[in-house]
N, C-alpha and C positions, 0 to 999 in steps of 0.2 A: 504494500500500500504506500501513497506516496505523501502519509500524513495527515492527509485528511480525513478517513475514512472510509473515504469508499473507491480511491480512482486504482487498480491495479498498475503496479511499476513490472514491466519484462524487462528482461534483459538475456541476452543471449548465454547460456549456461557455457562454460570454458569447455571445449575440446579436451574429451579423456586421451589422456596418452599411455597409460595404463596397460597391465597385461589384459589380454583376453581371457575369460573363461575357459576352465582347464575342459570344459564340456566341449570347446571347438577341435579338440585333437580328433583325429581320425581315430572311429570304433570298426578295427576289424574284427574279423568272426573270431581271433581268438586273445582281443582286450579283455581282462578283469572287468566283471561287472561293478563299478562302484558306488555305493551311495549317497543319499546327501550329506551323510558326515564326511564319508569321504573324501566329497570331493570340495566340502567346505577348508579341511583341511590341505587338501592339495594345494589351494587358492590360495588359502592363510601364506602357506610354504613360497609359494612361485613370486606374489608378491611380498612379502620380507624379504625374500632375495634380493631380488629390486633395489625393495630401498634402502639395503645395505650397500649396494652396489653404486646406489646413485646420489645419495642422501647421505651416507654416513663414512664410508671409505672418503670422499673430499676432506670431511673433519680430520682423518688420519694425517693427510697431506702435510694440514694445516699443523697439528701438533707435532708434528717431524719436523718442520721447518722451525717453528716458533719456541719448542722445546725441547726433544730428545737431541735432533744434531748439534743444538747450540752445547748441551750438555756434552758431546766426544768432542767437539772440538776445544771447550775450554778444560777437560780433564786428557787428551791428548796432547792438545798443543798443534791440531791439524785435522783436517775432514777425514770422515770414515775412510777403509782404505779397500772396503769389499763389501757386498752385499751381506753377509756376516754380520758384519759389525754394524752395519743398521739395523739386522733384526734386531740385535741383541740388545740395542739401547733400544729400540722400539716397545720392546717386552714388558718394561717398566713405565709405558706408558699408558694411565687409563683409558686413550681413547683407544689403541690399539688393540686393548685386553678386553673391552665392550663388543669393537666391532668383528675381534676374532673370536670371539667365545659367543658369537650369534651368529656367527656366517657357522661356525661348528656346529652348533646347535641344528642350524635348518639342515646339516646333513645329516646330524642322526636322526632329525625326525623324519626328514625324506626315507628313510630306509624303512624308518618303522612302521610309516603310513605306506610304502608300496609294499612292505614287505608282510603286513595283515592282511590289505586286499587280497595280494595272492595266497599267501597260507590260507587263507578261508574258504576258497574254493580250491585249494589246490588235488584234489582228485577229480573233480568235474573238469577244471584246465587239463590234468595230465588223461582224462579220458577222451576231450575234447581233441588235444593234440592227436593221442593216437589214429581216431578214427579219419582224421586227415593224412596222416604220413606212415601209417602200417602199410607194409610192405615194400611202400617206394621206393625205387633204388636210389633216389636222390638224395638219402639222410644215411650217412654211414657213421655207427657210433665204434668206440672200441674201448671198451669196461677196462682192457688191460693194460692203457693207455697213464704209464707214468705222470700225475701232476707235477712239472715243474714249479721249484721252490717259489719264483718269482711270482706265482700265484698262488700257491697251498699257503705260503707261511702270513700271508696278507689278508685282510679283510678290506681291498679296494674301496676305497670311496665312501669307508663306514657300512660297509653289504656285508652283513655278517656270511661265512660262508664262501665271499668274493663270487666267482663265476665260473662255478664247476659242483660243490657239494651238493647232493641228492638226497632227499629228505624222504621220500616215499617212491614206490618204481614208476618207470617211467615219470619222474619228474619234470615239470618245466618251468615251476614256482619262482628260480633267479631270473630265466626271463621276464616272466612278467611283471615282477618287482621292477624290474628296468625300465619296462616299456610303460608302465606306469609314474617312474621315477622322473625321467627325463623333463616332464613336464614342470618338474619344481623346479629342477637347475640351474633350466633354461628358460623358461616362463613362457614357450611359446618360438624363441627364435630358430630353433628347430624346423619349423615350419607343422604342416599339420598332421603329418607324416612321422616326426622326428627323424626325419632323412638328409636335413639340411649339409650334413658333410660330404654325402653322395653328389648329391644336386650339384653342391659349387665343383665335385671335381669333374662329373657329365660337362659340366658349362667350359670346366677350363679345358678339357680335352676335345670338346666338340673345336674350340675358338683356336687351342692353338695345334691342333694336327686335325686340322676338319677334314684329312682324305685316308684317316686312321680306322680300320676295318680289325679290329679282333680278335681273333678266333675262340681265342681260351683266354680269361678272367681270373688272376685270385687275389681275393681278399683275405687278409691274416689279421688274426683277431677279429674276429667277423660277431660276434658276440648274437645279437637276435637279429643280425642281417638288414637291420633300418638301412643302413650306407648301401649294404650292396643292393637293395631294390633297387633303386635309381638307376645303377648302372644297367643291372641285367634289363629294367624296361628301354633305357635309352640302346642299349645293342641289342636286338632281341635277337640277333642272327648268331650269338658269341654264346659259349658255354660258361655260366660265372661259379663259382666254387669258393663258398664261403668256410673259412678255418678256423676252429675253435678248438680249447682242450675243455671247453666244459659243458658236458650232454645234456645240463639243462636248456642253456643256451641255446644249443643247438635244435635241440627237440620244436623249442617254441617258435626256431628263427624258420624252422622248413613250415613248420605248422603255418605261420604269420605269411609267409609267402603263399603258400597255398589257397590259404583265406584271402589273398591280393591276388589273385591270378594269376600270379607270376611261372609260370613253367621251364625257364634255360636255367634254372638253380641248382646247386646242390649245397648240401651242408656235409662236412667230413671232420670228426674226430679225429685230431691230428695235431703234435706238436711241431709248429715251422725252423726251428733249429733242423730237423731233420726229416726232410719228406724222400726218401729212395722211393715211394712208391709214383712218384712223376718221373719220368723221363727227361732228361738234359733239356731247354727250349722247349718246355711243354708249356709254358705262358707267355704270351704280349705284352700284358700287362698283370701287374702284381703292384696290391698297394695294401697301406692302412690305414686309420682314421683315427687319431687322438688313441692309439697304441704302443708306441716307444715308449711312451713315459712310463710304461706300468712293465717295464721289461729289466734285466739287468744287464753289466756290460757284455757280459761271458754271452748271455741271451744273444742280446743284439749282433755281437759279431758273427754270431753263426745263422741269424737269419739272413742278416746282409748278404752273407759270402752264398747260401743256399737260394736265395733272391737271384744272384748275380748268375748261379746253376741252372738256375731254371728259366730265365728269361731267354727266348728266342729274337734275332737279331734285331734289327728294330725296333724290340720291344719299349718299355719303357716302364718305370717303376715310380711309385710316385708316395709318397709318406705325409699326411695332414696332421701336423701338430702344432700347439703354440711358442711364440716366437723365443729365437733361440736368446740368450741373452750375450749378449754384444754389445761393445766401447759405446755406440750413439744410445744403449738405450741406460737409463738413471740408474744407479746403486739402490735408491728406494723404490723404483719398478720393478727392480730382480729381487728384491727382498720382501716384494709383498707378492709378489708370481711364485714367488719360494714358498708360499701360504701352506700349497699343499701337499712339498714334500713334510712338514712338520706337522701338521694337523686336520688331516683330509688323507691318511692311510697310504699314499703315495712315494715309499723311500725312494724310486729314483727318480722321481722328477728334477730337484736340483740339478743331478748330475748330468743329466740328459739333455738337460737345456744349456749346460755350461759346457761341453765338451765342441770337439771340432767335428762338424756330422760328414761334413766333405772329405778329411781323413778317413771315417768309418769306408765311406762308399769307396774311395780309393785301393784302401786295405784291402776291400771285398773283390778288386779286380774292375771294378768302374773306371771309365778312362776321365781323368781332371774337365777334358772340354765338353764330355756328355751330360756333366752334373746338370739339375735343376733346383733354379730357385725362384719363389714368386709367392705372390699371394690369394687365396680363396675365402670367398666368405660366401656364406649363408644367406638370401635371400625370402627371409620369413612372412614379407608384408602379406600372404595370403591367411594371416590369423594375426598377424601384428604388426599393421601397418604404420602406425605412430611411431611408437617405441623401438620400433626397427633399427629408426634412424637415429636412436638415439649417440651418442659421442662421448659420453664420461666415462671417465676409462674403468674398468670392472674386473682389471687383473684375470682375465679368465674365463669371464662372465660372456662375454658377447661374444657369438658365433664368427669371428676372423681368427683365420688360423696363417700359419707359414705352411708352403706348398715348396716340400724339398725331395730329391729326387736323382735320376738318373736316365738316358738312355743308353740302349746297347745297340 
């Protein structure tokens, strides 16, 4: 009213720039059913993230600058001298200890909340699964199939279990903890699919070898196969084989494809340090998606050099992770990117990002002028058009990764 009583006052309501509702993700035939608790919580989770991300990390900045640095440099006598020694005055500071003991927070709950959903139907999902992928030759498990440490001894991302422990037979319960999960981490920028890191590499593959034809596909660390749909729809003419060592994953990712129509798939039980059962050049292309980091050194040299074995000539290899850390970028951006080798379940992300990746690939037999470097992001505006474009930086948070790589 505009005072007097009676004359109504409009005004145009502000443009939400906000997440979308977690009801916009894509329900395929074999999404957890959730309900309105659920998914009240899922919402809570996706935006706290947010605005931790957007809202409360800048404070961080701000008391690093205003407080803990000024504190190493008048007890040093000189500026930090490593990402190290930022965290570590960082540690002692309240706003840092607020805004990392709630970014922690929203990942234990995230697990808790995907991780009821599925337990709660998890024999309706693992009967569900079956009746789509019994017998298919497309799903090869293999029970006798050694977990490596780099995933038995870790409980990834706060996922109790990580992505491999089996709860009941035929399980697929970590998947769809995941596929449920995704939606808080990310709020959306995933896209509606949670495929967002397929998409951008389909985009950067179609733009920069537009006369690149396939044949055979793999993806390592293929978890419930969100990335490699993208692919397998964008080639449909290519054979794609997703790699996982954990058969719940597995189970749910053929299941999830099946339930998307997707039919050039396979899922295969399989640790990528050592595949003898491919043939020398029996891939074009071979990639990952936000997989190195959750690998160890010993890991990684052996899938690189097994990488380098199996790509046939032309091929091309390609690895989506977050950016490495490097002289142009700040001591306090590698130290808050350092988040979640310390508290987020991830021991080698530090290292992974600090290390020289072009040596690795070299090591492996990659020639120096084949290397690839460049960048991919996420295209999500078809569930989150605003916020998409958002710019404050979120350590991790928004879908832009580094696109590193090789051809043969």
């Amino acid at each position: 009213m505009d005072g007097s009583g009676d004359t109504p006052i409009t005004a145009a309501a502000p443009a939400y720039d906000g997440l979308p509702d977690s009801r916009v993700v894509g329900r395929h035939g074999m999404f957890p059913h959730t309900t309105h608790d659920d998914i009240a919580r899922i919402n809570f989770l996706a935006q706290l993230n947010r605005h931790l991300a957007t809202q409360v990390a800048p404070f961080v900045k701000t008391a690093w600058e205003t407080r803990a640095e000024p504190r190493v440099r008048a007890a040093e006598g000189r500026a930090p001298k490593d990402r190290h020694e930022v965290r570590k005055a960082l540690l002692g500071d309240p706003m840092f200890a607020t805004w990392s003991a709630l970014r922690r927070m929203t990942m234990e709950q995230r697990q808790q909340t995907g991780r009821w959903v599925a337990l709660r139907e998890a024999e309706t999902l693992a009967a569900r699964a079956k009746s789509l992928t019994e017998g298919d030759p497309g799903l090869s498990l293999d029970p006798t199939l050694p977990i490596p440490r780099y995933v038995s001894a870790v409980d990834h991302h706060c996922m109790a279990g990580s992505y491999h422990t089996e709860l009941i037979p035929g399980d697929v319960s970590a998947g769809a903890n995941y596929d449920v999960g995704m939606f808080i981490t990310t709020g959306g920028l995933l896209g509606r699919w949670s495929d967002g890191g397929g998409r951008a590499i389909v985009e950067w593959v179609k733009r920069e070898k537009p006369d690149f034809k396939p044949r055979r596909i793999l993806d390592i660390g293929a978890t419930l196969g969100h990335n490699l749909l993208p692919i397998a729809a964008a080639f449909p003419d290519a054979e794609v084989i997703g790699l996982d060592v954990g058969a719940p994953m597995l189970r749910y990712g053929m299941a999830r494809a099946k339930a998307l129509g997707l039919t050039n798939v396979r899922f295969i039980q399989a640790d990528a340090s050592s595949l003898p059962m491919f043939e020398d050049g029996a891939f074009d292309w071979i990639q990952t998606t936000m997989f190195l980091h959750e690998l160890s050194l010993t890991s990684m040299r052996a899938i690189f050099s097994e990488s380098h074995r199996l790509l046939a000539p032309g091929g091309v290899v390609l690895h989506v992770e977050q950016p490495q850390y490097t002289p142009d970028m700040s001591l306090y951006e590698q130290a808050m990117r350092d988040w979640d080798a310390f508290y987020n379940n991830e021991p080698f992300w530090s290292t992974l990002h600090e290390i020289d990746l072009d040596a690795r690939f070299i090591e492996a037999g990659f020639a120096a002028n084949k290397l690839i470097h460049d960048k991919v992001s996420a295209d999500a505006r078809d569930i989150f058009p605003a916020a998409a474009d958002d710019t404050v930086e979120d350590f991790g948070r928004k879908a832009a990764w580094r696109l590193v790589g090789a051809e043969k």
